[in-house]
SEPALUM-309393 format. One line per 5 residues: number of its first residue (from 1); their letters; for each residue x, y, z of C-alpha. Coordinates in nm, 3 decimals, decimal comma. Example, Ala and Ser with C-alpha at 12.3 -4.5 7.8 and 13.67 -1.06 7.14 Angstrom:
BEGIN
1 = AS = 1,230:-0,450:0,780  1,367:-0,106:0,714
REM end
This chain:
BEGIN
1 = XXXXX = -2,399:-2,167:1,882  -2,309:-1,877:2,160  -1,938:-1,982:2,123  -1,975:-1,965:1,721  -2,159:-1,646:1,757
6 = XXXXX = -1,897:-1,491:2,021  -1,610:-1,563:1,745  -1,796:-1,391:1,494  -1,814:-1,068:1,663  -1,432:-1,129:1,774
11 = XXXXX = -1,327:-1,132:1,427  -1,548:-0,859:1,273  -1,315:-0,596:1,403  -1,032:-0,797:1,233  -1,196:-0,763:0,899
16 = XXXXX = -1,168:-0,374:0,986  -0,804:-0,377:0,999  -0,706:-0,541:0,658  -0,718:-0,192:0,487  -0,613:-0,395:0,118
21 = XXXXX = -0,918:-0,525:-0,053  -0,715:-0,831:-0,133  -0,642:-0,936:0,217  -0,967:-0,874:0,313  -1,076:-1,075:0,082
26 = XXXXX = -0,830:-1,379:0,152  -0,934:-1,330:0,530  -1,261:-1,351:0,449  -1,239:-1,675:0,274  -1,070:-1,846:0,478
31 = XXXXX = -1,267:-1,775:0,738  -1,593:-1,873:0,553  -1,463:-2,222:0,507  -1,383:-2,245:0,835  -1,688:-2,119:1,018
36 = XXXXX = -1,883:-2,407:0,854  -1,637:-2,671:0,783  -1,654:-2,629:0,407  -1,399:-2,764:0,159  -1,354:-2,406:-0,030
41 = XXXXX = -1,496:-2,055:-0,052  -1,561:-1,802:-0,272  -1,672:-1,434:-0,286  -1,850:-1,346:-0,647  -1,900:-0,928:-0,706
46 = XXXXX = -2,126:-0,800:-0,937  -2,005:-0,646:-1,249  -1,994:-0,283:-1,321  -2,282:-0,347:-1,619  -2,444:-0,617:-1,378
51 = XXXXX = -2,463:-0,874:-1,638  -2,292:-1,141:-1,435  -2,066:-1,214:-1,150  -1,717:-1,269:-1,158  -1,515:-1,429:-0,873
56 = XXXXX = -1,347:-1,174:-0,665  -1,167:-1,461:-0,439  -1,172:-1,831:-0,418  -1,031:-2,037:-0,203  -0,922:-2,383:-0,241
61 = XXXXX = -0,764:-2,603:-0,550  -0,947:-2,458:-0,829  -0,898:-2,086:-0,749  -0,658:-2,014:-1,040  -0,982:-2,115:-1,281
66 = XXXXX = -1,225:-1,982:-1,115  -1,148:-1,651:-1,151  -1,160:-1,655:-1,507  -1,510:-1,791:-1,519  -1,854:-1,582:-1,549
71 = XXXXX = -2,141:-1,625:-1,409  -2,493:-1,553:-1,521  -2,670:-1,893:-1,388  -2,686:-2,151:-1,118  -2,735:-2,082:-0,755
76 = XXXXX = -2,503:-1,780:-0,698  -2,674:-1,604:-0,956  -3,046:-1,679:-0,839  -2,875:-1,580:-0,490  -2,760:-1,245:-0,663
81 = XXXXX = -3,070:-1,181:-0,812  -3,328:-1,266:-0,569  -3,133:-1,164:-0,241  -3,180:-1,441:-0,049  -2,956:-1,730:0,114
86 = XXXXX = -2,999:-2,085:-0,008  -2,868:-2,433:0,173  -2,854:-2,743:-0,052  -2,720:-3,047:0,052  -2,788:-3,200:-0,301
91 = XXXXX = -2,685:-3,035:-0,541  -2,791:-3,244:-0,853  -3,167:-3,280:-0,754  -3,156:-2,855:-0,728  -3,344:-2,723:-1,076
96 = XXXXX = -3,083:-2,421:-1,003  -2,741:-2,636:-1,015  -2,632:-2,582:-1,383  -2,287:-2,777:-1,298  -2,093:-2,532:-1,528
101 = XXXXX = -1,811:-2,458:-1,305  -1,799:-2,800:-1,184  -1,751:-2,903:-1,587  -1,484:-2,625:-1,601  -1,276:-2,695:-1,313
106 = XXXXX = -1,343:-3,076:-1,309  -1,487:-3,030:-0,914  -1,757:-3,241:-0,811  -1,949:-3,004:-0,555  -2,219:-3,221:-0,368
111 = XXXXX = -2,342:-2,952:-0,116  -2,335:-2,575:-0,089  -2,448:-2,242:0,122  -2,482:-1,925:-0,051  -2,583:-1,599:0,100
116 = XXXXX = -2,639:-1,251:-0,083  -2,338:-0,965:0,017  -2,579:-0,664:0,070  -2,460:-0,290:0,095  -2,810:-0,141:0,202
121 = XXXXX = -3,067:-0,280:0,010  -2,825:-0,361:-0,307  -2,697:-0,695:-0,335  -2,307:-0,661:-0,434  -2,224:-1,031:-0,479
126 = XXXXX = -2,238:-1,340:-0,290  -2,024:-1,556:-0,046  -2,067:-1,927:-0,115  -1,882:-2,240:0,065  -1,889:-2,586:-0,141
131 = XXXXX = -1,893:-2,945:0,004  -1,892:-2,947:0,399  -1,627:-3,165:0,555  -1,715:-3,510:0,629  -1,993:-3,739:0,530
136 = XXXXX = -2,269:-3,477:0,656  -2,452:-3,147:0,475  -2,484:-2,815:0,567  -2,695:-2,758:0,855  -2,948:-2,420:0,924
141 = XXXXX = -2,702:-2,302:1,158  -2,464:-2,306:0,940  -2,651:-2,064:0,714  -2,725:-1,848:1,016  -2,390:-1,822:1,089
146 = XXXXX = -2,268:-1,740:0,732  -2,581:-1,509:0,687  -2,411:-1,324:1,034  -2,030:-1,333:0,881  -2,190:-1,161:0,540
151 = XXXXX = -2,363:-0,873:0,692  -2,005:-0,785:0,817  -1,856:-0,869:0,562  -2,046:-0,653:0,288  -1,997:-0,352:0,551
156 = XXXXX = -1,583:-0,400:0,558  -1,570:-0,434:0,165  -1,723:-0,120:0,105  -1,496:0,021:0,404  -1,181:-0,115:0,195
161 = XXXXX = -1,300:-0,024:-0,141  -1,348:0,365:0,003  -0,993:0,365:0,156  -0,828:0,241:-0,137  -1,032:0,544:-0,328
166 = XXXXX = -0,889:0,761:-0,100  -0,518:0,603:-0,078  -0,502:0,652:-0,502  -0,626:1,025:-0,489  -0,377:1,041:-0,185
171 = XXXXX = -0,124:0,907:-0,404  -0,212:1,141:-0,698  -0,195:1,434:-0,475  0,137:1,335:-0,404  0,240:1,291:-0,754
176 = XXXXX = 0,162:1,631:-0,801  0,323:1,785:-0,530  0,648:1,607:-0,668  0,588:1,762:-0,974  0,511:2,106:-0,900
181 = XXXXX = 0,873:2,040:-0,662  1,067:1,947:-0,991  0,924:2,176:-1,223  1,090:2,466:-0,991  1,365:2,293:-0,923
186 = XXXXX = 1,519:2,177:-1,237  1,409:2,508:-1,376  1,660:2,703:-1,091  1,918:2,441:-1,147  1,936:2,265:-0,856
191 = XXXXX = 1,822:1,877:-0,936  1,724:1,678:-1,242  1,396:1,536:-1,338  1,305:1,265:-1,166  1,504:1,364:-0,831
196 = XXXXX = 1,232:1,333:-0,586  1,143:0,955:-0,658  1,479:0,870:-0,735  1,521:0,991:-0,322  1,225:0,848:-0,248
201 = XXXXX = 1,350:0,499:-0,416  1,690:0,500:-0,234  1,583:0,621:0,081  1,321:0,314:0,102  1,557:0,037:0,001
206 = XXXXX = 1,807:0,177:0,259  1,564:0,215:0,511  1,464:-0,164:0,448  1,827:-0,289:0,459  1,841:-0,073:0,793
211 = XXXXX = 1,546:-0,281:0,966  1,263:0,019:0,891  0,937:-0,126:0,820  0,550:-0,074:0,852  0,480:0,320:0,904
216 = XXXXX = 0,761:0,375:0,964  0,893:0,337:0,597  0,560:0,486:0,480  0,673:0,754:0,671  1,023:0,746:0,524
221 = XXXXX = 0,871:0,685:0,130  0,674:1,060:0,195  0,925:1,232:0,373  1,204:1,140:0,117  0,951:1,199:-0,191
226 = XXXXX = 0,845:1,539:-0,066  1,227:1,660:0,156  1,226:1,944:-0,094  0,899:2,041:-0,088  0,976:2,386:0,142
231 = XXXXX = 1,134:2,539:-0,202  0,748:2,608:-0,317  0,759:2,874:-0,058  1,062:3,054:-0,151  0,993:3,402:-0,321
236 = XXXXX = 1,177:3,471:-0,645  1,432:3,700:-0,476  1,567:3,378:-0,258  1,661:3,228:-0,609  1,941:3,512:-0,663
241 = XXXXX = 2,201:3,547:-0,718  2,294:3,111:-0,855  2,554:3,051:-0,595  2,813:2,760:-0,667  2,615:2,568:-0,387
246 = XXXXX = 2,283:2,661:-0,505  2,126:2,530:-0,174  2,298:2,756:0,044  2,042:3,030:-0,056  1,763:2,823:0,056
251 = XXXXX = 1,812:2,722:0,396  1,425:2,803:0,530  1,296:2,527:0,311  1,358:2,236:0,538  1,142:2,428:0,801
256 = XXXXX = 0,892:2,580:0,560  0,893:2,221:0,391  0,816:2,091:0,722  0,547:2,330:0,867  0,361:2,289:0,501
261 = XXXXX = 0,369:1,870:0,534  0,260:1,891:0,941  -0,037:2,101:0,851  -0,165:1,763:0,663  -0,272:1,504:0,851
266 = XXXXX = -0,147:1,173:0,682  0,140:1,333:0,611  0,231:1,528:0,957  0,427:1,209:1,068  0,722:1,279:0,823
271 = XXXXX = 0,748:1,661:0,886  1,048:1,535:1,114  1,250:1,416:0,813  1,196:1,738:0,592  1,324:1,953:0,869
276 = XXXXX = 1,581:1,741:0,905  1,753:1,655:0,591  2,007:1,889:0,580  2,111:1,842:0,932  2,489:1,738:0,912
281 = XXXXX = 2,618:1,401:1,154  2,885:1,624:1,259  2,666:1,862:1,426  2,714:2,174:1,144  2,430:2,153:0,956
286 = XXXXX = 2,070:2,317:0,949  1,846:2,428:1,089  1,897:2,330:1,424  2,240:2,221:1,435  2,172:1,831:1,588
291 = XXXXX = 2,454:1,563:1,545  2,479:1,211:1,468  2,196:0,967:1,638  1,988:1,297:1,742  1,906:1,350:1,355
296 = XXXXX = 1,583:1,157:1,288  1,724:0,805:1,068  1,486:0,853:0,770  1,649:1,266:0,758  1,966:1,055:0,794
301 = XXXXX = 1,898:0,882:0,517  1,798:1,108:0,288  2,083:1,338:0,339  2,285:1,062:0,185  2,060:1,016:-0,097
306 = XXXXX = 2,038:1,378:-0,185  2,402:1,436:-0,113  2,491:1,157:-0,424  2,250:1,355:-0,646  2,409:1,683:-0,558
311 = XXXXX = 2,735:1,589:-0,659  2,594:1,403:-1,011  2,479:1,758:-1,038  2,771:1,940:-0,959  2,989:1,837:-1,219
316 = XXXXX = 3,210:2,128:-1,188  3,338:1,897:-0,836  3,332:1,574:-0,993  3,408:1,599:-1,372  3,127:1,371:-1,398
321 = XXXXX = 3,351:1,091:-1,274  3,177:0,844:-1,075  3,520:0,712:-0,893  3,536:1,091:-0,775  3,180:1,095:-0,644
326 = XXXXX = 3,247:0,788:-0,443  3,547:0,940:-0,302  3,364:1,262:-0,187  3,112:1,021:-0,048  3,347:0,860:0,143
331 = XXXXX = 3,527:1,159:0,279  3,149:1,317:0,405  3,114:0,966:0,603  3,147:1,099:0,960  3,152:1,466:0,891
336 = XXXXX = 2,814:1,576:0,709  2,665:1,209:0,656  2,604:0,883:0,881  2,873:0,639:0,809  2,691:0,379:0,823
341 = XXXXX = 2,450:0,477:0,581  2,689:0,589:0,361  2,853:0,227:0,346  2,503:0,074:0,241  2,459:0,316:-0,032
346 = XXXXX = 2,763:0,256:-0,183  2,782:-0,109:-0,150  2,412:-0,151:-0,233  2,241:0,094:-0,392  2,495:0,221:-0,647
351 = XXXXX = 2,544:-0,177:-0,690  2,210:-0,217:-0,796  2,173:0,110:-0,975  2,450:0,021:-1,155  2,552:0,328:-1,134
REM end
């Protein structure tokens, strides 16, 4: 029992770092069954009106069904209602066991634990394990251990469910940066709507092909979605006269951009690629004149994504011709842009652009 008990409190900072409900959930599961030796799990929430439960996870060979089912009877919802744990190693000789998801599925479940998910005194669902593993039931220590595993468990839930609250508001916040961004800029003339994500998209995909993962391409996705994001601090007189290379009468936003993005917190991290974007591999661009590997890879990488839109924009260079945009690519490889990025844009982004 020490041993079982010493796991549980290894794992219950695990359950703290799966910040996606759904892993959570899948983590939890699986290690429901296997705390007690149980065939399957499941985790049943509450619904909004609290007229019946609904399976938030299963685990085992009936998941797919099971989370179509609701459930207003049997022993989950007595669990739900009443807030407390029952253990029954027969099933059929329980006055509770209705046997409806057993009929829907086509499981036979012969023994069972369920124990109430509490978030203070409210009961938010129930965890439940089906049909312990071998010829044996369910014993009281298995309930006390399952009991132990849903107290944490209820605690990280509501811990998830906040953070994904606050990722989507984060993520709406950022939406509307982007849009205040394009509304300026496509109104001076200097990108088309849609620019930012379109960087955003193409910076990510090359930063993927280019080995960039976990933060760091979180990092990347933000930095590349907001690089122009300094032009919201530009007074009106900045804006004229429209020179042929519009940007050239902006060259404080990468810094402004930065110092706005470091001043937030969960965004401070890509400050580095802001500043940086308009750095040139050659060692002539702004505003602090680094070269090649010294430029930050996800500024690297947006230059060259921001540099293709440029010239789409610019068709007073190109025509409008996409064999001359490639060509101008190609001669920037090694002067203003990484040449090594520039070869995976044009061999696999434009290739699956279509462009």
């Amino acid at each position: 029992m020490r041993r079982d008990k010493e796991f549980l409190e290894m794992i219950s900072s695990v359950l703290y770092e799966a910040e996606d409900i759904d892993l959570l959930l899948q983590r939890i599961g699986t290690l429901a069954s296997d705390l007690v030796s149980a065939e399957g799990s499941s985790i049943l929430i509450f619904s909004d009106d609290r007229s019946h439960l609904y399976f938030k996870h299963s685990r085992g060979k009936t998941a797919p069904i099971l989370r179509r089912i609701k459930v207003s009877s049997g022993i989950a919802w007595w669990v739900a209602q009443t807030g407390e744990s029952a253990i029954v190693n027969d099933v059929e000789s329980d006055s509770r066991f209705t046997g409806e998801v057993d009929r829907i599925t086509g499981l036979r479940t012969r023994n069972l634990i369920c124990v109430p998910l509490k978030e203070g005194d409210k009961v938010i669902g129930v965890i439940e394990v089906i049909n312990k593993v071998g010829d044996g039931g369910f014993i009281r220590e298995d309930l006390e251990l399952l009991e132990m595993l849903a107290r944490q468990v209820a605690v990280a839930i509501t811990f998830a469910e906040r953070l994904e609250r606050y990722r989507n508001f984060f993520s709406n916040s950022i939406e509307i940066f982007v849009k205040a961004i394009e509304t300026i800029g496509v109104r001076r003339g200097i990108m088309f709507p849609g620019h930012c994500w379109r960087i955003a998209e193409a910076s990510t995909f090359m930063g993927q092909l280019l080995g960039v993962n976990g933060k760091e391409l979180d990092r990347l996705y933000y930095g590349a979605a907001l690089h122009d994001i300094g032009i919201l601090e530009c007074r009106d007189e900045v804006w004229e006269p429209v020179l042929e290379e519009p940007w050239q009468s902006l060259k404080n936003h990468p810094v402004a951009g930065a110092n706005m993005i470091r001043e937030i917190k969960l965004l401070a991290d890509s400050s580095p690629i802001i500043r940086h974007h308009h750095e040139n591999f050659d060692g002539t661009g702004y505003p602090d004149g680094l070269e090649g590997e010294k430029i930050p890879i996800g500024a690297r990488i947006v230059s060259v994504a921001e540099r293709y839109e440029e010239l789409l924009l610019n068709s007073s260079q190109t025509n409008g011709s996409r064999r001359t945009i490639v060509d101008k690519m190609e001669e920037m490889a090694g002067k203003e842009l990484d040449p090594g990025i520039v070869g995976i844009f044009l061999s696999e982004i434009l290739r699956v652009r279509g462009d």
